[in-house]
N, CA, C, O and CB atoms as a CASP TS submission, in Angstrom:
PFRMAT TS
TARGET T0000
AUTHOR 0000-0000-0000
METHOD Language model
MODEL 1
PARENT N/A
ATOM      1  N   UNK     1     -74.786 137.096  17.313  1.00  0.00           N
ATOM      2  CA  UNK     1     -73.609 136.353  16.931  1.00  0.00           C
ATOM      3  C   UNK     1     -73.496 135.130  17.847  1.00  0.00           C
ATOM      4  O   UNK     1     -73.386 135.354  19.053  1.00  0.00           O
ATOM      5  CB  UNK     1     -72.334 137.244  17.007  1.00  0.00           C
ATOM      6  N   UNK     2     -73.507 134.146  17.511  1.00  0.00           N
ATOM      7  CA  UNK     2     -72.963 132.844  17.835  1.00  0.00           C
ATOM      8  C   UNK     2     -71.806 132.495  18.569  1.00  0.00           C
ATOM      9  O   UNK     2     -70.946 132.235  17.727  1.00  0.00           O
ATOM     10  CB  UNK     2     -72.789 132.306  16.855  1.00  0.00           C
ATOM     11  N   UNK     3     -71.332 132.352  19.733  1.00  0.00           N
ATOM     12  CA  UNK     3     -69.466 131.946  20.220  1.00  0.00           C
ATOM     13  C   UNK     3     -69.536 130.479  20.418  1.00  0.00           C
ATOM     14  O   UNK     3     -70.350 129.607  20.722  1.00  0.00           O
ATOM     15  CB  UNK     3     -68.739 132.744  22.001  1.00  0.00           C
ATOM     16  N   UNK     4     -68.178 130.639  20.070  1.00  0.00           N
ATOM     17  CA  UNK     4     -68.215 128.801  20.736  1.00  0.00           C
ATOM     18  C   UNK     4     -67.186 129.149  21.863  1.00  0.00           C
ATOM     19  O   UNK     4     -66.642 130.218  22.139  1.00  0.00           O
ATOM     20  CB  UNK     4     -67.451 127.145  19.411  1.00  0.00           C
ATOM     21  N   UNK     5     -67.079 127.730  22.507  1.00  0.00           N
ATOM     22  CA  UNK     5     -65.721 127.936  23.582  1.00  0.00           C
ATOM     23  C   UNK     5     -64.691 127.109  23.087  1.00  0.00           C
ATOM     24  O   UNK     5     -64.853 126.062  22.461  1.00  0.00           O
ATOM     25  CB  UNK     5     -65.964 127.462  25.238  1.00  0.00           C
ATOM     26  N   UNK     6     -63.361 127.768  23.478  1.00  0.00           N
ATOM     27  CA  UNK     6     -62.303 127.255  22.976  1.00  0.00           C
ATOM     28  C   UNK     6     -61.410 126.999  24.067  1.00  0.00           C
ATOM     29  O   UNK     6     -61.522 127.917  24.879  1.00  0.00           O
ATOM     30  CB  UNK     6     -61.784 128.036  21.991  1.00  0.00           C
ATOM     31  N   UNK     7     -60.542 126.116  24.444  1.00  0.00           N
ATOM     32  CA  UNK     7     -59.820 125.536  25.535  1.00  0.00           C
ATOM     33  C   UNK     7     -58.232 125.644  24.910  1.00  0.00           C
ATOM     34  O   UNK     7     -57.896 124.778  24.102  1.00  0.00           O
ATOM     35  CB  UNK     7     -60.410 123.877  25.911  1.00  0.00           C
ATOM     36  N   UNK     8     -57.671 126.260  25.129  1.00  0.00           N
ATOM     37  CA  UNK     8     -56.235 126.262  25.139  1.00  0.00           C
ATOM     38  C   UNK     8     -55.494 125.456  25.984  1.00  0.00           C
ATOM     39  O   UNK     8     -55.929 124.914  27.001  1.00  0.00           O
ATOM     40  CB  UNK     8     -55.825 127.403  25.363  1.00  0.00           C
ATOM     41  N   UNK     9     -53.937 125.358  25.383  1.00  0.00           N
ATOM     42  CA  UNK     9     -52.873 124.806  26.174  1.00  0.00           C
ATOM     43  C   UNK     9     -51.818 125.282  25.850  1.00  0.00           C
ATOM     44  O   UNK     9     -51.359 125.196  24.711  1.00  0.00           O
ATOM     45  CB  UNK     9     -52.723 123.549  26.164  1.00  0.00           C
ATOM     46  N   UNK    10     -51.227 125.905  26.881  1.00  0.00           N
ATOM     47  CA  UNK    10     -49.972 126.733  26.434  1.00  0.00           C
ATOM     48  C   UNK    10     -48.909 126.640  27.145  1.00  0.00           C
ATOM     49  O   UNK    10     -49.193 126.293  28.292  1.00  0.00           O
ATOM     50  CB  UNK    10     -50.153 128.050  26.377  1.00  0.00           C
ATOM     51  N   UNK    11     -47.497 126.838  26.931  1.00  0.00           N
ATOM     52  CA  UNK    11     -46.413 126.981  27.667  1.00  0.00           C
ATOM     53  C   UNK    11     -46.600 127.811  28.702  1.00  0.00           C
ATOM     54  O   UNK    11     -47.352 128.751  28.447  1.00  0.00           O
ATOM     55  CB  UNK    11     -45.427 127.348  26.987  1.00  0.00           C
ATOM     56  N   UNK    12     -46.146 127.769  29.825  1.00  0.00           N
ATOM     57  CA  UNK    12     -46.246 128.346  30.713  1.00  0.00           C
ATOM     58  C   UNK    12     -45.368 129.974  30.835  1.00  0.00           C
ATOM     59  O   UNK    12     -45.575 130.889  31.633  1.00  0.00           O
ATOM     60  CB  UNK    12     -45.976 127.331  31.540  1.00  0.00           C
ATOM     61  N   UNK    13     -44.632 129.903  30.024  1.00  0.00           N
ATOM     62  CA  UNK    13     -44.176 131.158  29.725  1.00  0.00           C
ATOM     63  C   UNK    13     -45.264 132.478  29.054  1.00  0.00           C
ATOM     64  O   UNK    13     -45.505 133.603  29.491  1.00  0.00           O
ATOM     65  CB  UNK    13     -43.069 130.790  28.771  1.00  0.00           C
ATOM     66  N   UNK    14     -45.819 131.653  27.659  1.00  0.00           N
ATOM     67  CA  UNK    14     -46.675 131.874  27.167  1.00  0.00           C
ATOM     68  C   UNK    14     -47.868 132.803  27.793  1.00  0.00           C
ATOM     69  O   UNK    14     -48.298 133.925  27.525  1.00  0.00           O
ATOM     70  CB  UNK    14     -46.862 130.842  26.859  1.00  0.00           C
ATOM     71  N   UNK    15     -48.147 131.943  28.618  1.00  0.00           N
ATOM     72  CA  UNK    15     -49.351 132.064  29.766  1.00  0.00           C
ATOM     73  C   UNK    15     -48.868 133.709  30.357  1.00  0.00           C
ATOM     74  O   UNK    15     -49.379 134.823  30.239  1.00  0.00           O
ATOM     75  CB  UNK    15     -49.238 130.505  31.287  1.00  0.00           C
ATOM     76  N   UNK    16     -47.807 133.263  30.933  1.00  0.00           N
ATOM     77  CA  UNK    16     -47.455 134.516  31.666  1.00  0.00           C
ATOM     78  C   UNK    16     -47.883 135.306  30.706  1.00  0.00           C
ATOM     79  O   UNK    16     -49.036 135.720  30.589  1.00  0.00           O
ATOM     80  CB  UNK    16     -45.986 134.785  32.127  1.00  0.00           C
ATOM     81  N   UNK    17     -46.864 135.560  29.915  1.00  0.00           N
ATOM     82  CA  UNK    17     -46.574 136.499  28.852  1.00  0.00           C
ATOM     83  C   UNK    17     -48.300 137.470  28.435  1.00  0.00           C
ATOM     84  O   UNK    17     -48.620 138.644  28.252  1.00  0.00           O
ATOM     85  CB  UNK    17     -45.849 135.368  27.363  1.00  0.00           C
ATOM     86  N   UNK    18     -48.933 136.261  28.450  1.00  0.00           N
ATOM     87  CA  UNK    18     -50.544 136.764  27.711  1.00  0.00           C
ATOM     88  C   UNK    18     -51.189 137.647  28.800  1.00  0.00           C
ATOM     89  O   UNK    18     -51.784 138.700  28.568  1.00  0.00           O
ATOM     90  CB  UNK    18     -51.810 135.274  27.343  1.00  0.00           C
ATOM     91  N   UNK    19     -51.013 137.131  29.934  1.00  0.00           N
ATOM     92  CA  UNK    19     -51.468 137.821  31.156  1.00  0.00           C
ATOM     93  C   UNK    19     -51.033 138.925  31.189  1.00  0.00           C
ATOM     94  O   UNK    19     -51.702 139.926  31.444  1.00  0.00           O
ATOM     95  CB  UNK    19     -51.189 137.296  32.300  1.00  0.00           C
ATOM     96  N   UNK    20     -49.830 138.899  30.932  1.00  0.00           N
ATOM     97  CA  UNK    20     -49.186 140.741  31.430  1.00  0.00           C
ATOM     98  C   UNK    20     -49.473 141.342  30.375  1.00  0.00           C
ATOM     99  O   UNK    20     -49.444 142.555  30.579  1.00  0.00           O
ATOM    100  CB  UNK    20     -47.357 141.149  31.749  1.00  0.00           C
ATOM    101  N   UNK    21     -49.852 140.980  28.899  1.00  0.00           N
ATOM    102  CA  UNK    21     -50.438 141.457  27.727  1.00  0.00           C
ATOM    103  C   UNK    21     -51.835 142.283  28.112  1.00  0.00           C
ATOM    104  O   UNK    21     -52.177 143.459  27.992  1.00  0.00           O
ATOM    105  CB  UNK    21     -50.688 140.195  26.747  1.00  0.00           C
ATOM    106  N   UNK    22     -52.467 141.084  28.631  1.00  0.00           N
ATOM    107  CA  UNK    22     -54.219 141.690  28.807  1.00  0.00           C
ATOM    108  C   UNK    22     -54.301 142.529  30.168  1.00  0.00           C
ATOM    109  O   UNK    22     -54.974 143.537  30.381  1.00  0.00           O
ATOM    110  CB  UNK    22     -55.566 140.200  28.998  1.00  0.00           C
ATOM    111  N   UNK    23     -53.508 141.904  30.963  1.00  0.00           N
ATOM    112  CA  UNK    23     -53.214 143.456  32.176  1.00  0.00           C
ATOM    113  C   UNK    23     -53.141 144.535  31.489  1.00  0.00           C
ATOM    114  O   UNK    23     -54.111 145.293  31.457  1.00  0.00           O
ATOM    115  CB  UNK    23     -51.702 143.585  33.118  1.00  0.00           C
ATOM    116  N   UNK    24     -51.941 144.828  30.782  1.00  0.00           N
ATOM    117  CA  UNK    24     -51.498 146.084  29.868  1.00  0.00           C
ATOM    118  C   UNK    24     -52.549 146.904  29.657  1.00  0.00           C
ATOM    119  O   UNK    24     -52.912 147.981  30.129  1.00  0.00           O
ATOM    120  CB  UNK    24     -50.960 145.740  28.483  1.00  0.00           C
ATOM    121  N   UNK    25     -53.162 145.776  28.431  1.00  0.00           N
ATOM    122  CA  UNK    25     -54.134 146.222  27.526  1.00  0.00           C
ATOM    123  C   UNK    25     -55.532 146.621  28.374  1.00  0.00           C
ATOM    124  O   UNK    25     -56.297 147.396  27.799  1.00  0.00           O
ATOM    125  CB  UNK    25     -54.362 145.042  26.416  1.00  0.00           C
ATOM    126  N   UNK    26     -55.916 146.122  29.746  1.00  0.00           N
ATOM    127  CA  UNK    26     -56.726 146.307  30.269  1.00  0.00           C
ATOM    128  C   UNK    26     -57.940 146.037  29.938  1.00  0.00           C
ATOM    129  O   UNK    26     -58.968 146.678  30.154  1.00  0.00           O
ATOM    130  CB  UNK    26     -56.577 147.083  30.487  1.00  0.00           C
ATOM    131  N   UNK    27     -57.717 144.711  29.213  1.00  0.00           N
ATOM    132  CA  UNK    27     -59.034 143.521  29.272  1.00  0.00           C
ATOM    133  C   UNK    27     -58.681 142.787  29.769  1.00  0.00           C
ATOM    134  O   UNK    27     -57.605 142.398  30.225  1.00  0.00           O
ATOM    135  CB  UNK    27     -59.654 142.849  28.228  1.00  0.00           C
ATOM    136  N   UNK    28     -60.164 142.364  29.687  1.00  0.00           N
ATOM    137  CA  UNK    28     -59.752 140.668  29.995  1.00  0.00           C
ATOM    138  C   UNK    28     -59.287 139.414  29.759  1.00  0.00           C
ATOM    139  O   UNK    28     -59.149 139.483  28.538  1.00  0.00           O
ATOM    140  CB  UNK    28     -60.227 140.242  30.137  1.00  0.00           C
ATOM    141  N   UNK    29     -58.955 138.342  30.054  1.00  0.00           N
ATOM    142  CA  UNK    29     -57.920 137.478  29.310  1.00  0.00           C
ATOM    143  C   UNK    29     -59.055 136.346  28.633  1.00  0.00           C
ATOM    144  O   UNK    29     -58.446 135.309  28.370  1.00  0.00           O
ATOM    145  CB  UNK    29     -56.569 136.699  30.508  1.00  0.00           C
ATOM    146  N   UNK    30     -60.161 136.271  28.365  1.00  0.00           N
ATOM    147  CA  UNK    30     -60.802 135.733  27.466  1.00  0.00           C
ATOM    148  C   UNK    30     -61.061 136.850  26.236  1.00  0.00           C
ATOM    149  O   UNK    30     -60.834 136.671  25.040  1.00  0.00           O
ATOM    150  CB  UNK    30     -61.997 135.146  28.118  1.00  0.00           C
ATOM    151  N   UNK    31     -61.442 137.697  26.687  1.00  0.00           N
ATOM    152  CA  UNK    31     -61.396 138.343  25.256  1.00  0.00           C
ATOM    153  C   UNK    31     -60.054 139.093  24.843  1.00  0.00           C
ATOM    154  O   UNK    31     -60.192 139.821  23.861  1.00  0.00           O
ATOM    155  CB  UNK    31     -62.565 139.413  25.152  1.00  0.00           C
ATOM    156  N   UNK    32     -58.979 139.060  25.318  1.00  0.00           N
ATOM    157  CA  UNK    32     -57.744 139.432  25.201  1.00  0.00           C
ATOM    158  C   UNK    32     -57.340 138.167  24.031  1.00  0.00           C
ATOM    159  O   UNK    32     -56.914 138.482  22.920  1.00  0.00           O
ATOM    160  CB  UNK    32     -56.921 139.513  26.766  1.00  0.00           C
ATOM    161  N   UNK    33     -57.528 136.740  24.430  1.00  0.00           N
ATOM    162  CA  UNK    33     -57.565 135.888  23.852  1.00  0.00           C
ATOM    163  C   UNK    33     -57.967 136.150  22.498  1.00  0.00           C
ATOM    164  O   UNK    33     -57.173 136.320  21.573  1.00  0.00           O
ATOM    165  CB  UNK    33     -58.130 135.156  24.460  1.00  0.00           C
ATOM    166  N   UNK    34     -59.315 136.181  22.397  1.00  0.00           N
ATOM    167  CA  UNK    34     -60.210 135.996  21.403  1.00  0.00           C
ATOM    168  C   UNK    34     -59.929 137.321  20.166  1.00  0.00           C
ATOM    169  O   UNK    34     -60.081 137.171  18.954  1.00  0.00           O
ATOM    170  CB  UNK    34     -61.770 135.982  22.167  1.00  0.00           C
ATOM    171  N   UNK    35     -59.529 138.487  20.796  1.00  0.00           N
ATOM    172  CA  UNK    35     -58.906 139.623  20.134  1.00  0.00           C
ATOM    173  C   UNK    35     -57.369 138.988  19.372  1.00  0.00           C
ATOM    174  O   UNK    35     -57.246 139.342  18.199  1.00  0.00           O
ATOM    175  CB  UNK    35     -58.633 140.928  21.417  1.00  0.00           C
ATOM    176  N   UNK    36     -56.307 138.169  19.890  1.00  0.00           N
ATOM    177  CA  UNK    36     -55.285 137.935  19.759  1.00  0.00           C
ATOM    178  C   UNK    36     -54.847 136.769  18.455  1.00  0.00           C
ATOM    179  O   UNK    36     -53.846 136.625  17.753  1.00  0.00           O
ATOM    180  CB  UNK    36     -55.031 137.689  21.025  1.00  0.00           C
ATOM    181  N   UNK    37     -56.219 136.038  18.576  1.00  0.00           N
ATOM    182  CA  UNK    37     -56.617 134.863  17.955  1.00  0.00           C
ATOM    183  C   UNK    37     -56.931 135.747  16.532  1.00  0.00           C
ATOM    184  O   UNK    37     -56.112 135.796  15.614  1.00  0.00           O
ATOM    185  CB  UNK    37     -57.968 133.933  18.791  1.00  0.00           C
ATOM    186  N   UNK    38     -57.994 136.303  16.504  1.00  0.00           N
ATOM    187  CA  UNK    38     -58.806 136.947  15.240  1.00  0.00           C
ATOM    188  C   UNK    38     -57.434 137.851  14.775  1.00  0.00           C
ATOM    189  O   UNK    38     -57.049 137.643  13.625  1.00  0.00           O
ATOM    190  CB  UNK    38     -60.500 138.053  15.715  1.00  0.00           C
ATOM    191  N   UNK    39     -56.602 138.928  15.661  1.00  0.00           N
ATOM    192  CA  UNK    39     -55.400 139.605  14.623  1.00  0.00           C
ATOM    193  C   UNK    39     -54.223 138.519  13.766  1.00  0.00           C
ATOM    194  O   UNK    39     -53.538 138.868  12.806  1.00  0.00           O
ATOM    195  CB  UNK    39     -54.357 140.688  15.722  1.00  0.00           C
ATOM    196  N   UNK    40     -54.224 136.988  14.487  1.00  0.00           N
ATOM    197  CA  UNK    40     -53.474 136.284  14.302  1.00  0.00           C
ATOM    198  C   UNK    40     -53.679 135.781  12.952  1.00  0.00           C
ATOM    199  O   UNK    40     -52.770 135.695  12.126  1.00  0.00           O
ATOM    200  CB  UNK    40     -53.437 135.543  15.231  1.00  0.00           C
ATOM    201  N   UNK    41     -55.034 135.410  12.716  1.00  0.00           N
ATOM    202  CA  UNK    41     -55.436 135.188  11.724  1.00  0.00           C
ATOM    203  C   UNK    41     -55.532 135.372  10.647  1.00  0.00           C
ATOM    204  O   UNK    41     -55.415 134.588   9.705  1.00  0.00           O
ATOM    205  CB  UNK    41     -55.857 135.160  11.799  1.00  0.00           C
ATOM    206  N   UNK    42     -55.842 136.842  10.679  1.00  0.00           N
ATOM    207  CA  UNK    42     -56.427 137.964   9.622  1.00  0.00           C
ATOM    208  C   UNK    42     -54.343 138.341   9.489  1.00  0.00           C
ATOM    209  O   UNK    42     -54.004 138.937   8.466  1.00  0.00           O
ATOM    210  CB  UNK    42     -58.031 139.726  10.585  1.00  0.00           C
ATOM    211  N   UNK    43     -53.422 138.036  10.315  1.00  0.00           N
ATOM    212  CA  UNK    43     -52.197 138.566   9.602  1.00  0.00           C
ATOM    213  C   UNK    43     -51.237 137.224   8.776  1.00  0.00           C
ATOM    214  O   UNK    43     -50.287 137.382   8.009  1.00  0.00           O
ATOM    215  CB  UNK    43     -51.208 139.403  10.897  1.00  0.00           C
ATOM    216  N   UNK    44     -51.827 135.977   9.217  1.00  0.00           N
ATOM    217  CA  UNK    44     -51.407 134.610   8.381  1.00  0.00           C
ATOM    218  C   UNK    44     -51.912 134.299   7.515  1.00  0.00           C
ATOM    219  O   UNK    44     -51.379 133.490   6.755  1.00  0.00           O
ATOM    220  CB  UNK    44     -51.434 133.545   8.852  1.00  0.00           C
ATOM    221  N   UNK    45     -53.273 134.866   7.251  1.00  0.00           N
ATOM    222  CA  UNK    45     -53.931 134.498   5.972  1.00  0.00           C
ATOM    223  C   UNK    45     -53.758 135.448   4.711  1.00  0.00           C
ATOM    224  O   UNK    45     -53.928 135.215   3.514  1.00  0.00           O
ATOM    225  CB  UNK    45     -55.377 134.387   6.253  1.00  0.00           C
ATOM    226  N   UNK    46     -53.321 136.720   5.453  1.00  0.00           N
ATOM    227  CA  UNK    46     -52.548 137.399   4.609  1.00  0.00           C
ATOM    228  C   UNK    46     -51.539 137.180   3.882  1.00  0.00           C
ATOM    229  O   UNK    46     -51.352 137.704   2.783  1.00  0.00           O
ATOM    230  CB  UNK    46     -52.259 138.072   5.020  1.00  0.00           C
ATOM    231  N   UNK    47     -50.764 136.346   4.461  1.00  0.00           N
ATOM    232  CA  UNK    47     -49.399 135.384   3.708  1.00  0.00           C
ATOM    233  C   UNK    47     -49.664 134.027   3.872  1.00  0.00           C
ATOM    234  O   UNK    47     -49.343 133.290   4.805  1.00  0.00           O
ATOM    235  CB  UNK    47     -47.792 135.586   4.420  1.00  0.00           C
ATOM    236  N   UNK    48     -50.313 133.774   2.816  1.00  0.00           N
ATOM    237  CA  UNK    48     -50.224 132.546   2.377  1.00  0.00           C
ATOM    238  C   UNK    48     -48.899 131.594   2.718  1.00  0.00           C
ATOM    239  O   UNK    48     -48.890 130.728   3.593  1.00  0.00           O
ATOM    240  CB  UNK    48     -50.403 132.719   1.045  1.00  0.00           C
ATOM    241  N   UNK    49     -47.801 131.927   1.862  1.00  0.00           N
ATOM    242  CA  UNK    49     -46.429 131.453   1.554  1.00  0.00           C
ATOM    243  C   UNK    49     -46.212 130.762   3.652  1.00  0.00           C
ATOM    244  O   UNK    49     -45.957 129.594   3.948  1.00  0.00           O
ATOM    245  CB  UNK    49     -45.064 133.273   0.738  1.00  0.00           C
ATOM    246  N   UNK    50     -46.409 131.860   4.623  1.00  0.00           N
ATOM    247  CA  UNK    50     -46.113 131.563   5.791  1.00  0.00           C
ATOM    248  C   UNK    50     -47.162 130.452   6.245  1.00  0.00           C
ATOM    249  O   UNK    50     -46.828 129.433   6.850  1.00  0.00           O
ATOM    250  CB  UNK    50     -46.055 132.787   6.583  1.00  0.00           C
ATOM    251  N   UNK    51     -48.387 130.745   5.904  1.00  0.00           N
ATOM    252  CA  UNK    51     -48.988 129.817   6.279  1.00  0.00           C
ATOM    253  C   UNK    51     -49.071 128.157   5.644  1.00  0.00           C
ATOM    254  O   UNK    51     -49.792 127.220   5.986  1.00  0.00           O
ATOM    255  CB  UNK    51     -49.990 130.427   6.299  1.00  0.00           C
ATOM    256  N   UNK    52     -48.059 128.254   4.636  1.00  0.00           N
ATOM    257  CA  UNK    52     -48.181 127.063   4.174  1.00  0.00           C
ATOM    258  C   UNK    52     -47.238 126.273   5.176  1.00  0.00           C
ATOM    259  O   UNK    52     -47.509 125.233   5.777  1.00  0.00           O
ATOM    260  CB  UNK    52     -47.851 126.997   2.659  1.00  0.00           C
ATOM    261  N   UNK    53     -46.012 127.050   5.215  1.00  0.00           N
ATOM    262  CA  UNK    53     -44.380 127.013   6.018  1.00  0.00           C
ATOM    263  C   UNK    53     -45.325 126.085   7.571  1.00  0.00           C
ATOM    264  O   UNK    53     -45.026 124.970   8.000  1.00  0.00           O
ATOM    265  CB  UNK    53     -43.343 129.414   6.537  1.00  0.00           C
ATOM    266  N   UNK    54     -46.537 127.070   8.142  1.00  0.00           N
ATOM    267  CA  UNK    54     -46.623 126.752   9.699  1.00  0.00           C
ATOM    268  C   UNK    54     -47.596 125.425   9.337  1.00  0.00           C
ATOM    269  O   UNK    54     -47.837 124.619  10.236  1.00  0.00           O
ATOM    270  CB  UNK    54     -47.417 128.188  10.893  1.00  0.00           C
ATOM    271  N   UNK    55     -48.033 125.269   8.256  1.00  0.00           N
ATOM    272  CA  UNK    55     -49.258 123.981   8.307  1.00  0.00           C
ATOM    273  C   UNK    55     -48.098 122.841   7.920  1.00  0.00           C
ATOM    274  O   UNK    55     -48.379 121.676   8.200  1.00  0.00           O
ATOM    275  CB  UNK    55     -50.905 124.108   6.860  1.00  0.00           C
ATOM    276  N   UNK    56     -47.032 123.070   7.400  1.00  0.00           N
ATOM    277  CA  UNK    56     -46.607 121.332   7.156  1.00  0.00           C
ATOM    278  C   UNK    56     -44.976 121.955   6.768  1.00  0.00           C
ATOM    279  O   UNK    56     -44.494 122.254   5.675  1.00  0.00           O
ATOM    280  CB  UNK    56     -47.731 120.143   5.421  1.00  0.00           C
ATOM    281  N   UNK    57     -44.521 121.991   7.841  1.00  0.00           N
ATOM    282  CA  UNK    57     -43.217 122.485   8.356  1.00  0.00           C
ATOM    283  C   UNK    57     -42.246 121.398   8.114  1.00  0.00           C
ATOM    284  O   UNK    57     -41.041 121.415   8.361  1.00  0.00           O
ATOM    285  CB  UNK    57     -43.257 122.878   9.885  1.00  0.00           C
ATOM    286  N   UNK    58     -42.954 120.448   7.591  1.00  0.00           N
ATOM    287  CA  UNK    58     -41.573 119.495   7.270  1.00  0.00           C
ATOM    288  C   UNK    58     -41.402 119.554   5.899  1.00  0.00           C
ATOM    289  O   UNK    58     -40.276 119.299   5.471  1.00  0.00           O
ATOM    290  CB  UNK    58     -41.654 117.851   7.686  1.00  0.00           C
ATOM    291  N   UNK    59     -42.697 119.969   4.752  1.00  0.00           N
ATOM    292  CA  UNK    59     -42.873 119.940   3.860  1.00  0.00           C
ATOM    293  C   UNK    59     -41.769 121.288   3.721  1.00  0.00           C
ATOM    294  O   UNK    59     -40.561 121.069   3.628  1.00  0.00           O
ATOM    295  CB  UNK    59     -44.274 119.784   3.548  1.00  0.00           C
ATOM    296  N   UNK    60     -42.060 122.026   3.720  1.00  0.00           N
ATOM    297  CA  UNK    60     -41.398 123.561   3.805  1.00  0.00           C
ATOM    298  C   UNK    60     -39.855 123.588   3.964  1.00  0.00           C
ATOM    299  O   UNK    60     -39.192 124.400   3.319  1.00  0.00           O
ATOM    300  CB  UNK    60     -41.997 124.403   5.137  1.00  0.00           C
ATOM    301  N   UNK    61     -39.184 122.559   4.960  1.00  0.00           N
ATOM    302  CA  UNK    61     -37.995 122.556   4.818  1.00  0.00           C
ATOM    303  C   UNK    61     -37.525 121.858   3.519  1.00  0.00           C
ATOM    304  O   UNK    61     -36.502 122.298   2.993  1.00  0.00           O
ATOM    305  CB  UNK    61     -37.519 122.071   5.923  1.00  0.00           C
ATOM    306  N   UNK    62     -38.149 120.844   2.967  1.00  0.00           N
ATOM    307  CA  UNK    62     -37.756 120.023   1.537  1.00  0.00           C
ATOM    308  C   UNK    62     -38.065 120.538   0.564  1.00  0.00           C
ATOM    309  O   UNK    62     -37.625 120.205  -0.536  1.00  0.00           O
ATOM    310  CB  UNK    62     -38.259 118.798   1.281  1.00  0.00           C
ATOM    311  N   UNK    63     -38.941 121.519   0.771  1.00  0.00           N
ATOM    312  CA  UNK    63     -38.705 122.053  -0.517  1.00  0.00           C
ATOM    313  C   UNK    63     -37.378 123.051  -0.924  1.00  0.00           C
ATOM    314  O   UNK    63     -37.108 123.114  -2.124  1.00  0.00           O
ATOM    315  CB  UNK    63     -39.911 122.755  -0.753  1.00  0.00           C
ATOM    316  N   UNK    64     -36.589 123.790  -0.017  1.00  0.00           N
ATOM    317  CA  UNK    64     -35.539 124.553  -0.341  1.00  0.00           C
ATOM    318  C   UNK    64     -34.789 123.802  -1.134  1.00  0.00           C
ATOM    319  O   UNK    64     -33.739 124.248  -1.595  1.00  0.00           O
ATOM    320  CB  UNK    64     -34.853 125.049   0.697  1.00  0.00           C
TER
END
């Protein structure tokens, strides 16, 4: 399998937050990442309707 690298930028809350996640979980915080990323995915692409809402959020409010 192939990886690429990916560079984040996150709130600093965030940050915390992920850390005490992958402590928890007792990985590590690159693949804590990379685990977090792939469930994220696989649960937005599941709903379409949301993922339209997070890709063009201005669009989404005009339409109501």
């Amino acid at each position: 399998m192939q990886r690429i690298t990916v560079t984040l930028e996150m709130h600093p809350d965030d940050y915390r937050r992920m850390r005490e996640a992958a402590q928890t979980a007792q990985i590590p915080e690159p693949e804590f990442c990379a685990l977090a990323i792939h469930k994220g995915v696989k649960v937005l692409m599941n709903c379409q309707a949301d993922v339209s809402a997070l890709l063009h959020p201005l669009n989404a409010g005009a339409m109501k």
